[in-house]
Structures are given as C-alpha cells and as structure tokens.
N, C-alpha and C positions, 0 to 999 in steps of 0.2 A: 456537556458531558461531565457529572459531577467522579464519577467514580474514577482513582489515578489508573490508570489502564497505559500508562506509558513512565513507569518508574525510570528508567533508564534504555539508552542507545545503544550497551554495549552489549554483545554475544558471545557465545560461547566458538561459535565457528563461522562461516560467511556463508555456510546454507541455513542456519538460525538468522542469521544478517538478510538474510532474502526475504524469507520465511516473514518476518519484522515488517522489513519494505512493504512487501503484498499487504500485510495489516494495515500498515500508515495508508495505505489506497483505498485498503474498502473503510477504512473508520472516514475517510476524508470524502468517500461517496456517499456514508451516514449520514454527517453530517451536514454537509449540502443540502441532501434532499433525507430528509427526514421520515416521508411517510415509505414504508415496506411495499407498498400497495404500489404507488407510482414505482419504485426501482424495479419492482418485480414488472410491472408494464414496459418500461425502457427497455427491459434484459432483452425482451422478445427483436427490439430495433437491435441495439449494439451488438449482438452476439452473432448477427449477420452480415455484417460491417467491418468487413477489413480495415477499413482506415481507422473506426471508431478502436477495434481493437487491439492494432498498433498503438494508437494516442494511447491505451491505458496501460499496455507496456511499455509505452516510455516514462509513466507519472511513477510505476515501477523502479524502473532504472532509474530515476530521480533520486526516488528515497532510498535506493540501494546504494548509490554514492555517499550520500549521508549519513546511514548508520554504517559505510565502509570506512570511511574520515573517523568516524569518532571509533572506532574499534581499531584504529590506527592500521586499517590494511590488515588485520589480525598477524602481523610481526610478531614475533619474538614468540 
C-alpha cells in the first residue's frame, strides 16, 4: 500500500479511536487477501459464523487498545 493512509494514531475522541480500529481490521483484511472477488466470497462463510465474527471483534478490540494507549485514554 503506497499511499500514507495512516498519518497518525491519535483522535479526536474514543468513538473516532474506534472508528480508526475498525479501519486497521478491514485495511489488514485488504491486505491479506488482496483480491475483492475472494473477500466478497468469504463474506458469504463469515457472516454466518458466530465464532468467525467474534474473532473479528476481537482483532477490533485489539486495535482499539492501541490507538487507546497512544491517545493516552484521551485524558486531559
């Protein structure tokens, strides 16, 4: 991915901090798998899949810890 599409971790608020998170998931699902075609065929499996769609809110909750830290818990 040439273009910066991730200048910085920090927000304005911890629903933009979410908001962010969910980005870092689907860019890291782009990534992965690259072709549109195959993710669009997976949707049809995961989207009927409890477990699958837990695992992807937790890869969520992952990245939302993440840009939580660097936004320092949005203190102050």
């Amino acid at each position: 991915m040439a273009e910066n599409w991730l200048p910085s971790l920090k927000t304005a608020t911890p629903q933009e901090g979410f908001e962010l998170a969910t980005k870092l998931a689907r860019v890291g699902v782009k990534l992965t798998q690259p072709s549109a075609d195959v993710r669009d065929k997976l949707r049809a499996t995961y989207e009927q899949d409890a477990a699958q769609l837990i695992a992807s809110s937790q890869v969520i909750a992952i990245h939302f810890q993440t840009v939580a830290a660097a936004n320092d818990y949005w203190r102050g």
